[in-house]
N, C-alpha and C positions, 0 to 999 in steps of 0.2 A: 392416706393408706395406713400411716401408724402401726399398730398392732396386729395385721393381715400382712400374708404373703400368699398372694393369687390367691384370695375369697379365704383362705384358713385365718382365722383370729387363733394368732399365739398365746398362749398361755406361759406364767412364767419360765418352766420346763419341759422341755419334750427333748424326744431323741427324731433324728432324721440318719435313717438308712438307705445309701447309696452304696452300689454294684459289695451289696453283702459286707459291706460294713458302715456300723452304727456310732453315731457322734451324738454325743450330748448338748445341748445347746438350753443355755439358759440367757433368758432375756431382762433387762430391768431399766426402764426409762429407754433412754436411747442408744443403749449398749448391749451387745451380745459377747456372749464366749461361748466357745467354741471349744467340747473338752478340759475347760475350767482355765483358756487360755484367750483375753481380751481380742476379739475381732475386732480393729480397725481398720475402717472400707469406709469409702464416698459412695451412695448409692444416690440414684437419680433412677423416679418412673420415667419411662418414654409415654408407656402408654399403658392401660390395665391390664396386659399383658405383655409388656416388656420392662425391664428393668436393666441399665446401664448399672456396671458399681467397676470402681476401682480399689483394687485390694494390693499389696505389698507391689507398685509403683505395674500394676498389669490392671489392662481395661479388657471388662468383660462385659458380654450383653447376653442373659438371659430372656428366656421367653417360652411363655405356658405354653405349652400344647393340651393339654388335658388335665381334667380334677375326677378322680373318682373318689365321692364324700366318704360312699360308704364303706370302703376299705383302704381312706385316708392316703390316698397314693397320686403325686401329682405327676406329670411328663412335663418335663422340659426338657429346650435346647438349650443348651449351656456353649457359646464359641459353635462351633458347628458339631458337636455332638449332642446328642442326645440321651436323656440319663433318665432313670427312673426315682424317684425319691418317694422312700417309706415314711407316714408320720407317725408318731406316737405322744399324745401327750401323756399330764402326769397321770389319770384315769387310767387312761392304758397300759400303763406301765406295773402301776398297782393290781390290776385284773390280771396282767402276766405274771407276775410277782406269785397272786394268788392260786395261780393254775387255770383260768376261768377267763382267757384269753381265743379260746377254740370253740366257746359251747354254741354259737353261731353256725359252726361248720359240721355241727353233730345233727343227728337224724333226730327231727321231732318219735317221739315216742312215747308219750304221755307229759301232764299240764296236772301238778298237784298241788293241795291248797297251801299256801302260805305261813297261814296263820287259821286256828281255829275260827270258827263261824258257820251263818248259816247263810243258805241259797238262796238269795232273793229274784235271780230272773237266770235264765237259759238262753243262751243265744244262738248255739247251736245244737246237732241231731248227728244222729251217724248218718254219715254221709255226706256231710257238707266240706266242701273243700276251705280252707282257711289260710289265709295269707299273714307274712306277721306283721305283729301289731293288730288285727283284727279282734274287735270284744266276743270274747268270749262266755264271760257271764258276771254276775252280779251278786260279791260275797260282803254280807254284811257285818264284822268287825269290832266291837267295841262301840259299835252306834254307831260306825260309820260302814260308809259304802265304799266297796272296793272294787271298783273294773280291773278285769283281770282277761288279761291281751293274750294272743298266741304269741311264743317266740319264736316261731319259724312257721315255712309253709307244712302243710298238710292236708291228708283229709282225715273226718273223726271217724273212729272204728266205730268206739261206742264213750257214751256219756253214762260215767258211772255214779252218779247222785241226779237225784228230783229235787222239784221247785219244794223248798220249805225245808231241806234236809239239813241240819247240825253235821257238821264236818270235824274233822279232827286235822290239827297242822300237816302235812306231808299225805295226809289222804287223797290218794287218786282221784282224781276227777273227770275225765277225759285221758281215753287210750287213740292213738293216732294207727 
């Protein structure tokens, strides 16, 4: 199990938030801290969902209830309560840092180009509903090809460039 806790592979740093407050936890080899303060604990898997550990001379048994990937949130029972844990790794941290921690939770409203280039294919029309992650269309780059995805759900208003059209960085492409 090494580097995972209930299916997350840790990465060197991340924060975990429990009932509204946030710990630092940094991992290296087979040691952690906690806060920038050495955790030593006995941990033993029972099962891929349970974990036995002993920490300052107390035995506890953990045990997943739940993973939500996508908004990095695990349920466990911890002794007989039940806690929530927030994860953040160091990506995530840096995105909140940058402000650009929420643009997931904002209302699609337009999809603009990147980077200058031209239109090489159309993948969708006003009208079509669009899920994200969905190809959206086909911008051509410096000689290269660039699939360019919805970042949220939608449907298109209207598609503002044609097949073969030169684009400008930041030029609208798609209104939602």
């Amino acid at each position: 199990m090494g580097n995972c806790i209930f299916g997350f592979k840790l990465t060197r740093m991340f924060t975990v938030t429990i009932q509204n407050k946030s710990y630092s936890v940094e991992k290296a080899d087979d040691t952690i801290q906690v806060n920038s303060k050495m955790i030593d604990w006995d941990l033993q898997w029972i099962s891929d969902r349970k974990i036995h550990l002993i920490y300052e001379n107390k035995s506890l048994e953990a045990e997943l209830i739940s993973i939500d990937k996508e908004t990095k949130t695990v349920q466990i029972k911890l002794g007989n309560k039940f806690s929530s844990l927030q994860l953040k790794d160091r990506f995530d941290l840096l995105l909140e840092q940058m402000g650009m921690n929420n643009l997931g939770s904002q209302a699609l409203k337009e999809i603009k180009a990147p980077m200058p280039g031209l239109i090489l294919d159309l993948k969708v029309k006003p009208g079509d509903e669009v899920k994200k992650g969905d190809v959206v269309m086909i911008l051509e780059a410096m000689k290269m090809e660039n699939i360019l995805k919805s970042p949220g759900d939608g449907i298109v208003k209207a598609v503002k460039v044609s097949l073969n059209q030169s684009v400008e960085k930041n030029q609208v492409l798609i209104q939602f």
